[in-house]
py3Dmol code that shows the C-alpha trace and the ligand (Angstrom):
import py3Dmol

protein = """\
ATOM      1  CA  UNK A   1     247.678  11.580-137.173  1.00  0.00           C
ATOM      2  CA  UNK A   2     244.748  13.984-136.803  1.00  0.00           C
ATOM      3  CA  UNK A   3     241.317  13.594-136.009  1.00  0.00           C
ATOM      4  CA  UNK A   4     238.495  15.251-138.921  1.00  0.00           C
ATOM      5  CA  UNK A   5     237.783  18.818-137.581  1.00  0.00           C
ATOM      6  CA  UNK A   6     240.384  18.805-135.304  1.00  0.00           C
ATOM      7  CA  UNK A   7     243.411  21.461-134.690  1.00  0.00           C
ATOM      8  CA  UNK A   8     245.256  18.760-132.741  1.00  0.00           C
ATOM      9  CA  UNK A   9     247.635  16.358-134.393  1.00  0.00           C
ATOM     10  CA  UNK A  10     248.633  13.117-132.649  1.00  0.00           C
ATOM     11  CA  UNK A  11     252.557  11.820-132.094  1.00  0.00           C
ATOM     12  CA  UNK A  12     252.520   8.332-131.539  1.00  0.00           C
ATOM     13  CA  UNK A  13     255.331   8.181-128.781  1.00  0.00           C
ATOM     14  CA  UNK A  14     255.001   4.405-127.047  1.00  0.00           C
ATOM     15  CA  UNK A  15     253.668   1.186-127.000  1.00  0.00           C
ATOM     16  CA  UNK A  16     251.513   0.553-124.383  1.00  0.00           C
ATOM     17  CA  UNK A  17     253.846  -1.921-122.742  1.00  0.00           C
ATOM     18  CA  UNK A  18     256.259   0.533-122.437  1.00  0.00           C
ATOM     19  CA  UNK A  19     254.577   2.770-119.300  1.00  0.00           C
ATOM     20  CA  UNK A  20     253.981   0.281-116.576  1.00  0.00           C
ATOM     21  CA  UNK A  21     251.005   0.844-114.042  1.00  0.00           C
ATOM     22  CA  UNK A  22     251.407   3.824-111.180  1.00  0.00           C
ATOM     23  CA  UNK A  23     254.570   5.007-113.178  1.00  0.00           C
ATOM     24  CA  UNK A  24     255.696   8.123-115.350  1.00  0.00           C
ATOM     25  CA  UNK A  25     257.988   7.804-118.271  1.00  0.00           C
ATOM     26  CA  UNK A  26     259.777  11.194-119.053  1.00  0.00           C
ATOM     27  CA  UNK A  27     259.231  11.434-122.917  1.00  0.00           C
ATOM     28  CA  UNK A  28     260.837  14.824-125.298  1.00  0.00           C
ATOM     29  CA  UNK A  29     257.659  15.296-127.863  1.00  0.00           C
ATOM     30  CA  UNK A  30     257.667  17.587-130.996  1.00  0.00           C
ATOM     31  CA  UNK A  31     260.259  19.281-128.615  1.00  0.00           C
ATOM     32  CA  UNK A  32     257.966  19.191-125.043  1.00  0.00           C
ATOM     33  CA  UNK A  33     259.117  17.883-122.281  1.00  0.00           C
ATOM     34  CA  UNK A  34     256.083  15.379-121.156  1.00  0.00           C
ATOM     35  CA  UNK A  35     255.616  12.569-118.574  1.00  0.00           C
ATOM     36  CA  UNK A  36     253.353   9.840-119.990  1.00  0.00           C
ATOM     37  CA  UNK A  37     251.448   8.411-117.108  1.00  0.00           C
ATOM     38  CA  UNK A  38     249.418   5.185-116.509  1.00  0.00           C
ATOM     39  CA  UNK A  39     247.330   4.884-113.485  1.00  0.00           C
ATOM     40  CA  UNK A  40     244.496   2.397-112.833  1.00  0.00           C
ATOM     41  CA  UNK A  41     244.921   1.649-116.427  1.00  0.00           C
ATOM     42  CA  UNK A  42     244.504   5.096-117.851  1.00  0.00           C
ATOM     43  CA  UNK A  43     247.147   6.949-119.454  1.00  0.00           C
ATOM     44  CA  UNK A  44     247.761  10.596-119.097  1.00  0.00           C
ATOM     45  CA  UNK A  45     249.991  13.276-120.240  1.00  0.00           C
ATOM     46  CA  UNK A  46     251.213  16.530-118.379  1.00  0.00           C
ATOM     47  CA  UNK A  47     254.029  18.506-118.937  1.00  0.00           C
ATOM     48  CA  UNK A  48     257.448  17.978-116.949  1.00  0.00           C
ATOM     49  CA  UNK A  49     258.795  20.904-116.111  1.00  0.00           C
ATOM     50  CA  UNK A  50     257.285  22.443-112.634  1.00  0.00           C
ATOM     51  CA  UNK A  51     255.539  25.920-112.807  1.00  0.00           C
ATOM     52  CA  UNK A  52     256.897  26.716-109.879  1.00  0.00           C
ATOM     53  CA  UNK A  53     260.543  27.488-110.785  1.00  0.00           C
ATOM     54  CA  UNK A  54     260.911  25.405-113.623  1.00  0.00           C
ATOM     55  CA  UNK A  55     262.382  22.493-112.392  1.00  0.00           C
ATOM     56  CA  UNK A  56     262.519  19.312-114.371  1.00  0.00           C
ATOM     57  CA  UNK A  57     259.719  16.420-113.175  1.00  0.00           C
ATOM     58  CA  UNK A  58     261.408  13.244-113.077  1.00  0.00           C
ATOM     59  CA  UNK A  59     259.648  10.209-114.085  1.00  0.00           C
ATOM     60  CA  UNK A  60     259.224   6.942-112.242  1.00  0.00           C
ATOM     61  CA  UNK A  61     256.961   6.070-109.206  1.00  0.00           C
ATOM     62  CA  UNK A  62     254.083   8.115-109.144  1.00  0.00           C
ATOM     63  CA  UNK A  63     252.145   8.897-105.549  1.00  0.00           C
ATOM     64  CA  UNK A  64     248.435   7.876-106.438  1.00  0.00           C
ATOM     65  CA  UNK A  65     247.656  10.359-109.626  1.00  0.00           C
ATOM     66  CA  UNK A  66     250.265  12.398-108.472  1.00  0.00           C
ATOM     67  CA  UNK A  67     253.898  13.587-109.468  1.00  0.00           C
ATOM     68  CA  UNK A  68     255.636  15.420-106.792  1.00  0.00           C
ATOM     69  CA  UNK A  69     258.323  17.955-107.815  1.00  0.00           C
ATOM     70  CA  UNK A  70     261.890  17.226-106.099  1.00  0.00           C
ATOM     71  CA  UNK A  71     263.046  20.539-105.781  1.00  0.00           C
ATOM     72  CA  UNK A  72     260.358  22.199-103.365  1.00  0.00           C
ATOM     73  CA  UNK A  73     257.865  18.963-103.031  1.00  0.00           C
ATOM     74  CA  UNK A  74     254.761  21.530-104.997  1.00  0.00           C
ATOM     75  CA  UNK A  75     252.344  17.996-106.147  1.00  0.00           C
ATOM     76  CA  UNK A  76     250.292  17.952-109.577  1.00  0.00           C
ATOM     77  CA  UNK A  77     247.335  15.357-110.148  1.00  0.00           C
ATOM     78  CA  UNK A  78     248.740  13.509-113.511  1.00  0.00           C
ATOM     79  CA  UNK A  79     244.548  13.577-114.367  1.00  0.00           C
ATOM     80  CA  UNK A  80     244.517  17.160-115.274  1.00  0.00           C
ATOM     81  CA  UNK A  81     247.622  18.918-114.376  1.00  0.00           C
ATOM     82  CA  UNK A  82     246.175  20.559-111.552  1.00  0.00           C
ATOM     83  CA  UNK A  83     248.492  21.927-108.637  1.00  0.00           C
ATOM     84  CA  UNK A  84     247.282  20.160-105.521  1.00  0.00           C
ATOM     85  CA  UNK A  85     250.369  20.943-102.812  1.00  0.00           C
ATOM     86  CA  UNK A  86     252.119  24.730-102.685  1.00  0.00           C
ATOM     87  CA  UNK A  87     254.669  26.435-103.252  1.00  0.00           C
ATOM     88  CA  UNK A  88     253.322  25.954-107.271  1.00  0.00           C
ATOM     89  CA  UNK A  89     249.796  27.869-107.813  1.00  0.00           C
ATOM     90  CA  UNK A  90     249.814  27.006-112.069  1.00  0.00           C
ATOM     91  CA  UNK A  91     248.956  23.501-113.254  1.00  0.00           C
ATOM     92  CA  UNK A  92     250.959  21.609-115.397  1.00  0.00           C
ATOM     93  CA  UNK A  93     249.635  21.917-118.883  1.00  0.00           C
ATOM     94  CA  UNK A  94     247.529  18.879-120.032  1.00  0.00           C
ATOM     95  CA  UNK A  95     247.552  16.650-123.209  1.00  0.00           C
ATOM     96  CA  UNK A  96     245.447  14.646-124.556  1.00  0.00           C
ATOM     97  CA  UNK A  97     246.023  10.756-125.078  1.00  0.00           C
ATOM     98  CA  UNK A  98     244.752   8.285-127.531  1.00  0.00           C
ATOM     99  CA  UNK A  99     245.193   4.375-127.402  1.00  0.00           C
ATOM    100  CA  UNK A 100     245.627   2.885-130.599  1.00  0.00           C
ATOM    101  CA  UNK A 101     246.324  -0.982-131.500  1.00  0.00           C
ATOM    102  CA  UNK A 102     248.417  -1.090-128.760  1.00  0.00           C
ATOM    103  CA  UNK A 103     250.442   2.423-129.281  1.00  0.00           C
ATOM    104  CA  UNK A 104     249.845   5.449-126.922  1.00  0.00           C
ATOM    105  CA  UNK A 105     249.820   8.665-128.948  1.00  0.00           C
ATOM    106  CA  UNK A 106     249.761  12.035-127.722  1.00  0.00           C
ATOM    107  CA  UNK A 107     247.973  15.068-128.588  1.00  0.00           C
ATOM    108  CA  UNK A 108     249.261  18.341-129.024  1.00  0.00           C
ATOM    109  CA  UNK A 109     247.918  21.731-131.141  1.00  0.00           C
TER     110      UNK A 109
END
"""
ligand_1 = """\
4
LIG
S 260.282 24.183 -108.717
Fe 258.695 22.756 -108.375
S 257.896 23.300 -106.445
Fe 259.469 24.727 -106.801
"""
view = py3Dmol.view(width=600, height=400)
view.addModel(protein, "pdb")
view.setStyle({"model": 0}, {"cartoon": {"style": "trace"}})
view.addModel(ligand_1, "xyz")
view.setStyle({"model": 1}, {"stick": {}})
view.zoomTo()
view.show()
């Protein structure tokens, strides 16, 4: 799907059902490596692999909003991507995330 007037096109990737509050579902998209996020009953979307050194985010429990890398512990807010504990400086890239008839779809351009 895309939106009129938009560059980005949406992948419809789960059913809402399928990402259970405060976790992170590792999902391969249009050949991205994402974690699809629900928190407080918002869904997000950030890429999984760490800035850092390029280690792979696993999904499962998140900490709050965030996702803490296992190899050297470096913590991203699921919100926005943004790096919120060192050694990583970069944030993880963003995507945006639409909620249709009970489908989560993801954006990417
Ligand atoms: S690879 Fe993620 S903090 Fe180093």
């Amino acid at each position: 799907m895309q939106i009129a007037g938009s560059r980005v096109k949406y992948f419809p990737v789960a059913n809402i059902s399928q990402v259970p509050e405060g976790q992170a579902v590792h999902l391969n998209v249009n050949g991205r490596a994402l974690l699809l996020c629900q928190v407080e009953g918002q869904f997000y979307a950030v890429s999984a692999i760490c800035p850092h050194a390029g280690q792979k985010l696993y999904g499962g429990r998140l900490q709050g909003w965030e996702v803490v890398c296992p190899l050297h512990r470096a913590r991203f807010d699921v919100r926005n991507g943004a790096c919120t504990a060192a050694p990583a400086a970069e944030a993880l890239h963003s995507f945006p995330v639409l909620l249709e008839a009970g489908k989560v779809s993801i954006g990417m351009s």
